[in-house]
PLY file of the C-alpha trace (Angstrom):
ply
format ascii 1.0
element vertex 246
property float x
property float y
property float z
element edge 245
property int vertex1
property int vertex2
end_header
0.00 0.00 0.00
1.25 3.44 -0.95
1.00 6.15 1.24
1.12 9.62 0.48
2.31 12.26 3.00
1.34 15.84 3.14
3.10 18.38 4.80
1.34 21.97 5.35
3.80 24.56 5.53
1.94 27.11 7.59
3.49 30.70 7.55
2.35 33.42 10.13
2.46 35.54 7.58
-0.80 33.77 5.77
-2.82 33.59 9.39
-1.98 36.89 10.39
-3.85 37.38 13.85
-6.44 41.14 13.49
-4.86 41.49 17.60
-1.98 41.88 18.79
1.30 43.97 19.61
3.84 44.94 16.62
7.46 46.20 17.90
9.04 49.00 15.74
12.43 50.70 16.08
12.73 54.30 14.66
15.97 55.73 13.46
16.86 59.15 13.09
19.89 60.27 11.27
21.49 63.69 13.31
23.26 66.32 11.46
24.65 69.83 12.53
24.35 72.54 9.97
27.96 73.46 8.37
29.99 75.97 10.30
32.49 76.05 12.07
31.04 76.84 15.95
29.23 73.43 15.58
32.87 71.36 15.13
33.46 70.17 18.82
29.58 69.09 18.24
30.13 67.17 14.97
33.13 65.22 16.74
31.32 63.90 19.51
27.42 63.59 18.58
26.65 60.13 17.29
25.13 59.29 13.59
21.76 57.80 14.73
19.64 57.69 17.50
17.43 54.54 17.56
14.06 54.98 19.67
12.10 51.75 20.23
8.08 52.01 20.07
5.09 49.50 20.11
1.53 49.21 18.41
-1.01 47.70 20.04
-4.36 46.83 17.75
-7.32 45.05 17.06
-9.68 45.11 14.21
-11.04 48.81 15.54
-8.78 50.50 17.40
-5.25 51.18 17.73
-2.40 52.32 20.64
1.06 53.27 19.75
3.34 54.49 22.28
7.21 54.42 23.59
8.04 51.13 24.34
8.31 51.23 28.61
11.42 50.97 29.82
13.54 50.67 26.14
14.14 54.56 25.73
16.07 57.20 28.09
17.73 60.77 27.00
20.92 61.15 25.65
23.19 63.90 27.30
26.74 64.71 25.77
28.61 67.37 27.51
31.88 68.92 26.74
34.17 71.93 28.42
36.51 73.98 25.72
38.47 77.01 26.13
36.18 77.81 28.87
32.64 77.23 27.20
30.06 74.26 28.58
28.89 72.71 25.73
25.40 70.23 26.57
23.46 68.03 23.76
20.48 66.21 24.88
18.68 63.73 22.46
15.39 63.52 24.63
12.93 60.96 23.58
9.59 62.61 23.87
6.36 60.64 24.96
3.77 60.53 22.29
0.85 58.47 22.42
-1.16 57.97 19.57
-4.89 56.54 19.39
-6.83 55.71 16.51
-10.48 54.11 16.15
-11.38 53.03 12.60
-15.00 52.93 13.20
-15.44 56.48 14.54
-12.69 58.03 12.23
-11.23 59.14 15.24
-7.74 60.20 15.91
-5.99 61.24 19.70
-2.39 61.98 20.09
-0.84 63.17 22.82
2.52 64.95 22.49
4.85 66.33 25.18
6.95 69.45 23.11
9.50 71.41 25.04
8.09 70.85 28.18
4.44 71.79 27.08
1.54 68.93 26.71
-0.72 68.72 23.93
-3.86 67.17 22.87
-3.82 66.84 19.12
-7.59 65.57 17.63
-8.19 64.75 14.27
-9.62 62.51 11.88
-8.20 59.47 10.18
-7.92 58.95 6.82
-6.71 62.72 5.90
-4.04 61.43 3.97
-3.69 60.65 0.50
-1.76 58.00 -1.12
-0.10 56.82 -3.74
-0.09 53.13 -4.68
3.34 51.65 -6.28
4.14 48.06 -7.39
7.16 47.84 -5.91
7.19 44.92 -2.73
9.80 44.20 -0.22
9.19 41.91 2.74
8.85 43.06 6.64
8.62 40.65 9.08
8.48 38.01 6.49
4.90 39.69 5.20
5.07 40.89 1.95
4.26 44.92 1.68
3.77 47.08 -1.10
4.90 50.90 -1.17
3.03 53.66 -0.85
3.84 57.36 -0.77
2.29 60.06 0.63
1.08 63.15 -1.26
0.23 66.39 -0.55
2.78 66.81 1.78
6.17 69.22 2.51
7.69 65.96 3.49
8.44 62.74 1.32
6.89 59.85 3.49
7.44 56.07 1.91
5.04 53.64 3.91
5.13 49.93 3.07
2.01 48.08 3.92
0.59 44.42 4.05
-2.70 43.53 3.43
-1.81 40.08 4.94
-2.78 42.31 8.26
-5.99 43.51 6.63
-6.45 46.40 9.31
-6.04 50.27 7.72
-3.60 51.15 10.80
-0.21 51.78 11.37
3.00 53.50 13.58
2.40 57.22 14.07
-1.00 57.59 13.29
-0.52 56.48 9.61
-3.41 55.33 8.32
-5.42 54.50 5.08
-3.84 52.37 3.34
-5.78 48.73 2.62
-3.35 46.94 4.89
-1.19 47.34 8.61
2.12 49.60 7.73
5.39 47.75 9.01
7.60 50.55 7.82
8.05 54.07 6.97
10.76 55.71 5.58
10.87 59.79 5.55
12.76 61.90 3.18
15.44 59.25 1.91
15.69 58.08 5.20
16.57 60.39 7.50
13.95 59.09 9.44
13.06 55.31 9.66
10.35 53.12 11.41
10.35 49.58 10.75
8.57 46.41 12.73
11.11 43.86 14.50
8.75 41.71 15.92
4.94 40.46 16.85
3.86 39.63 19.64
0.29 39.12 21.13
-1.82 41.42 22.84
-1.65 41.43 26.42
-4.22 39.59 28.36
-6.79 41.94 29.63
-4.91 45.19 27.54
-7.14 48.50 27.17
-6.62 51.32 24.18
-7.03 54.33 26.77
-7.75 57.22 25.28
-5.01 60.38 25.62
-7.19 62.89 27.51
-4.05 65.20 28.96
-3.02 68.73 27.34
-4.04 71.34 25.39
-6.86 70.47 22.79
-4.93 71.53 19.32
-5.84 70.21 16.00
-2.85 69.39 13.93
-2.69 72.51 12.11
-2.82 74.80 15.52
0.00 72.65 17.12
2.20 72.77 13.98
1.82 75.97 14.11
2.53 76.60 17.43
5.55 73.82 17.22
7.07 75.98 14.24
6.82 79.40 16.34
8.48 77.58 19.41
11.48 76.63 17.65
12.04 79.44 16.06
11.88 81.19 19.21
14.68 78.85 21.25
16.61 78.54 18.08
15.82 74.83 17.78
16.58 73.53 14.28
14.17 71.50 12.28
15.99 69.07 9.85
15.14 66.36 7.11
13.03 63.85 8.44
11.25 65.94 10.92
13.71 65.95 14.26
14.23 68.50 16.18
17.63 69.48 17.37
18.53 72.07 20.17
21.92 72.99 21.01
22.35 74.97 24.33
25.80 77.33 24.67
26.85 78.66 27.78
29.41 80.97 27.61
31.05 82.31 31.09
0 1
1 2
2 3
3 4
4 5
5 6
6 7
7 8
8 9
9 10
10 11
11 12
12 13
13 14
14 15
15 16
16 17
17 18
18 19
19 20
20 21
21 22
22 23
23 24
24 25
25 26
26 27
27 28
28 29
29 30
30 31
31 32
32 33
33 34
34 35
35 36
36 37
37 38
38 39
39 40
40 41
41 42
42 43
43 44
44 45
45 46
46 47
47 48
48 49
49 50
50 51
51 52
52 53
53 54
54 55
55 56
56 57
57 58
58 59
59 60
60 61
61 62
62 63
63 64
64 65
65 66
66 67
67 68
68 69
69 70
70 71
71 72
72 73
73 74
74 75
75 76
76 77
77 78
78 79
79 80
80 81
81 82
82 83
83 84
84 85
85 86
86 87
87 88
88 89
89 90
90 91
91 92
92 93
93 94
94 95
95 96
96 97
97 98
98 99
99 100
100 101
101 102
102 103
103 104
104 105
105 106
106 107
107 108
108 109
109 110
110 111
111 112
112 113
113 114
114 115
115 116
116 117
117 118
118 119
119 120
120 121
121 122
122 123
123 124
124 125
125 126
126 127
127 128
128 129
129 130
130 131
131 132
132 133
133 134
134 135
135 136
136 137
137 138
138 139
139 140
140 141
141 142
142 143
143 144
144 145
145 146
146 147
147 148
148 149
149 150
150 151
151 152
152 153
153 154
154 155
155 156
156 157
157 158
158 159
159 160
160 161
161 162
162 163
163 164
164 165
165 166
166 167
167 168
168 169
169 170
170 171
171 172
172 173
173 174
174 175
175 176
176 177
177 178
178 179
179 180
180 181
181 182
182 183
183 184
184 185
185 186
186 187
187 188
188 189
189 190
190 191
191 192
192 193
193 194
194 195
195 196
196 197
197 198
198 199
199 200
200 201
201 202
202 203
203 204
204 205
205 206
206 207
207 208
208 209
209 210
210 211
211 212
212 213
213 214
214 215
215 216
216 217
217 218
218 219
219 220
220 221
221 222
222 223
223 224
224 225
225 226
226 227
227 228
228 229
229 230
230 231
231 232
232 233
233 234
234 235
235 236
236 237
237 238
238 239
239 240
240 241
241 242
242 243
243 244
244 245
């Protein structure tokens, strides 16, 4: 008697759960304009700064957040020819909730030392679809870029997670976003891991801060640098460089 055996290769990546916990880790290149007071900066500030964040879903709502306990400031000080010198690379905490079926978007956002309460709607954003795939997480995603904007923001979705959510409040594309790239990469978020969602885990709404809608607290962001001479680079980080002189 012949017997035929069957093996079923089963890929997580086919039986993609609509719960659960998706690990990102954003990068964000650092550069000092040219000149030559910002030298003894150049030599001793790093390339990169990696933050690590986490987005918690379901089929209707979403929470992403700094992953607890994975992120802490960055302080570089230096002393020359009399002058303190201080860098701090702070990792701000940002909370962002969405709800699909209520088109309903909640982020808070600490900014120099002021808290905000950003409200908006989902699905703002427009898109363009590209046929060009790469694979995240072993999923296969398809690129997307976003129009309309000042910025140029790559997002590469799967529709193997068949939930219109992603990192950051990106949103509306027919699929979960696993990675975004922002101009050329100066700024990077891309999934590392899945996990499942925590037994007995509640999307709380962000309630602190000042109610802004996004245009008010970009607006308000923009004035605030300008006024503590922060400097705004490519891919959307902030840099502030504090000088005492004796």
């Amino acid at each position: 008697m012949k017997k035929l055996l069957i093996l079923l290769l089963c890929s997580s990546a086919l039986f993609a759960q609509k719960t659960g916990a998706i690990y990102y880790t954003e990068t964000m290149k650092l550069q000092l304009p040219d000149g030559p007071d910002n030298e003894a900066f150049r030599q001793l500030m790093p390339t990169s700064r990696d933050m690590f964040k986490v987005l918690y879903y379901n089929e209707n709502e979403s929470l992403f957040r700094n992953e607890q306990g994975k992120n802490e400031d960055l302080e570089i000080r230096h002393e020359e020819d009399g002058n303190d010198f201080e860098m701090i690379f702070g990792v701000p905490e940002t909370n962002v909730y969405t709800n699909l079926k209520n088109n309903q978007l909640l982020q808070y956002q600490e900014f120099m030392g002021k808290e905000f309460l950003i409200v908006d709607k989902l699905n703002t954003r427009k898109w363009k679809l590209d046929a060009k795939q790469k694979k995240v997480l072993g999923f296969d995603c398809q690129k997307a870029t976003l129009i309309d904007t000042t910025q140029q923001v790559i997002a590469w979705f799967t529709p193997q997670i068949p939930i219109s959510v992603g990192p950051n409040g990106y949103s509306g594309l027919p699929g979960m976003v696993l990675a975004i790239e922002v101009d050329n990469g100066q700024r990077m978020l891309t999934a590392t891991k899945m996990e499942d969602l925590p037994a007995g885990f509640a999307f709380e709404k962000p309630s602190e801060g000042k109610k802004v809608n996004r245009n008010e607290f970009e607006k308000i962001r923009d004035e605030k640098m300008k006024e503590m001479g922060a400097k705004r680079g490519a891919g959307g980080n902030v840099m502030m460089i504090i000088e005492e002189r004796d």
